[in-house]
C-alpha positions in Angstrom: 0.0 0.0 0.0 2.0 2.7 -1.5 1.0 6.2 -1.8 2.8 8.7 -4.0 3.4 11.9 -1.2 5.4 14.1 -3.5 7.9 14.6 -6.3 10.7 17.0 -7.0 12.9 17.3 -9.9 14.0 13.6 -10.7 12.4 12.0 -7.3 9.7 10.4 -6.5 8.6 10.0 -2.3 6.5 7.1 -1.6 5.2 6.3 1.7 2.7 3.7 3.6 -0.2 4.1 3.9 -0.5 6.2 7.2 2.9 7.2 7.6 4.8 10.6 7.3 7.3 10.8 4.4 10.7 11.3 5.3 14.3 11.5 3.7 16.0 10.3 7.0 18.0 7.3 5.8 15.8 4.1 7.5 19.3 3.4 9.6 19.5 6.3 10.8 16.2 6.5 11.8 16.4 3.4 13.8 19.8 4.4 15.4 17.8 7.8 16.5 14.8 6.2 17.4 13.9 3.2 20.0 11.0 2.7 16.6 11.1 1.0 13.8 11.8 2.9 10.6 9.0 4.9 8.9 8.1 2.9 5.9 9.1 5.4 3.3 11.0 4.8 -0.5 12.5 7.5 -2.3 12.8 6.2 -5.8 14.3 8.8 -8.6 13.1 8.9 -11.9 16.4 7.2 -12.9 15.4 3.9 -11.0 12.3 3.9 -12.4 13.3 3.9 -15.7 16.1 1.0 -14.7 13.1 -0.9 -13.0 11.0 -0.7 -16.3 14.2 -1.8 -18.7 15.2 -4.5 -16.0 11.5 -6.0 -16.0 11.0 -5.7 -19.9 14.7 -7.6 -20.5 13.1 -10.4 -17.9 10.1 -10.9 -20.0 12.1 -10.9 -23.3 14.2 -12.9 -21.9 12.1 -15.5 -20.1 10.1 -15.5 -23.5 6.9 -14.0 -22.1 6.7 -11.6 -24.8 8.3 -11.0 -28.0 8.9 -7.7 -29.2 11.5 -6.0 -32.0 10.6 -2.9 -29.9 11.9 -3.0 -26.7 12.2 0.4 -26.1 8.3 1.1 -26.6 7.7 -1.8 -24.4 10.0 0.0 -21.7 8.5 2.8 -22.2 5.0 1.2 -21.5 6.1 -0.7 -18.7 7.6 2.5 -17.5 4.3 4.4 -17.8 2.5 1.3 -16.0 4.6 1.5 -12.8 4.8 5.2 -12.2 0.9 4.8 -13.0 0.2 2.1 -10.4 2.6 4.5 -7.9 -0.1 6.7 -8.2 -3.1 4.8 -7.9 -4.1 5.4 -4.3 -3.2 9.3 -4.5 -5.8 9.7 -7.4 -8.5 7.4 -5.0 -7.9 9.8 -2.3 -8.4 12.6 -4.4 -11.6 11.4 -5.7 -12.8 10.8 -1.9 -12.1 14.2 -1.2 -13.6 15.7 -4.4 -17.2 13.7 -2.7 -16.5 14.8 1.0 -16.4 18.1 -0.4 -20.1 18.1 -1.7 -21.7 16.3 1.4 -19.8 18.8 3.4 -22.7 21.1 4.8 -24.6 17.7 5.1 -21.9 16.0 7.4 -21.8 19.0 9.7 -25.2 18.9 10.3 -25.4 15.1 11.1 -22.1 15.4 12.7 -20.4 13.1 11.1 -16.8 12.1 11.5 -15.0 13.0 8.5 -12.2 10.8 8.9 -14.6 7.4 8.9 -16.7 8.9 6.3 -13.2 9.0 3.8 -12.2 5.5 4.9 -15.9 4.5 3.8 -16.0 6.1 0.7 -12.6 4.7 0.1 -12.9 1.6 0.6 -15.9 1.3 -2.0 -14.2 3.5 -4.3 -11.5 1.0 -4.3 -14.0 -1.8 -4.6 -15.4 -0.4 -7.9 -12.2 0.1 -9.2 -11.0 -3.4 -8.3 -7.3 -1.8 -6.6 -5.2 -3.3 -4.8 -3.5 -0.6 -2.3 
């Protein structure tokens, strides 16, 4: 359950769900800290990109696929995992796009915001059949 937090330049922060991004490195964190480490990736553009060519050689080579264009394929595969990165971001955008027009009705039944988004959530993600 990954949620894309953030990017800058050629990076990309990804945090769990719940958590608070962070660029302390996780050993440092743990030296620091009695806690485990925040579960937080920081993945550049740059690995990306190595991740898509890496997984598109495996499938050429583990004859999966067959392609004379193995750049477009990267390129797809590419788009696919910075896609799926992004995934619960969007979600949680769409929640907050409904909140926002029940708004005035939640205040007057009083109801709690935060269990109203992990409700609308959770059915957004069953329409859309995601796995977060």
């Amino acid at each position: 359950m990954r949620e894309v937090v953030g990017h800058s330049g050629d990076e990309i922060w990804l945090t769990a769900q719940g958590s608070r991004p962070t660029t302390i490195h996780p050993v440092l964190h743990y030296w620091l800290h009695d806690e485990p480490p925040i579960r937080t990736m920081l993945l550049s553009k740059d690995y990306v990109g190595y991740l898509a060519r890496e997984v598109t050689k495996k499938l050429i080579a583990g004859n999966f696929i067959e392609t004379k264009a193995a750049a477009a394929v990267t390129e797809k595969v590419h788009a696919a995992i910075l896609d799926e990165f992004s995934l619960e971001d969007r979600i949680n955008d769409e929640v907050r796009v409904i909140l926002e027009t029940y708004s005035a009705e939640m205040q007057k039944t009083g109801a709690n915001y935060q269990e109203m988004f992990r409700k609308v959530k959770n059915e957004l993600v069953r329409k859309y059949k995601a796995v977060l």
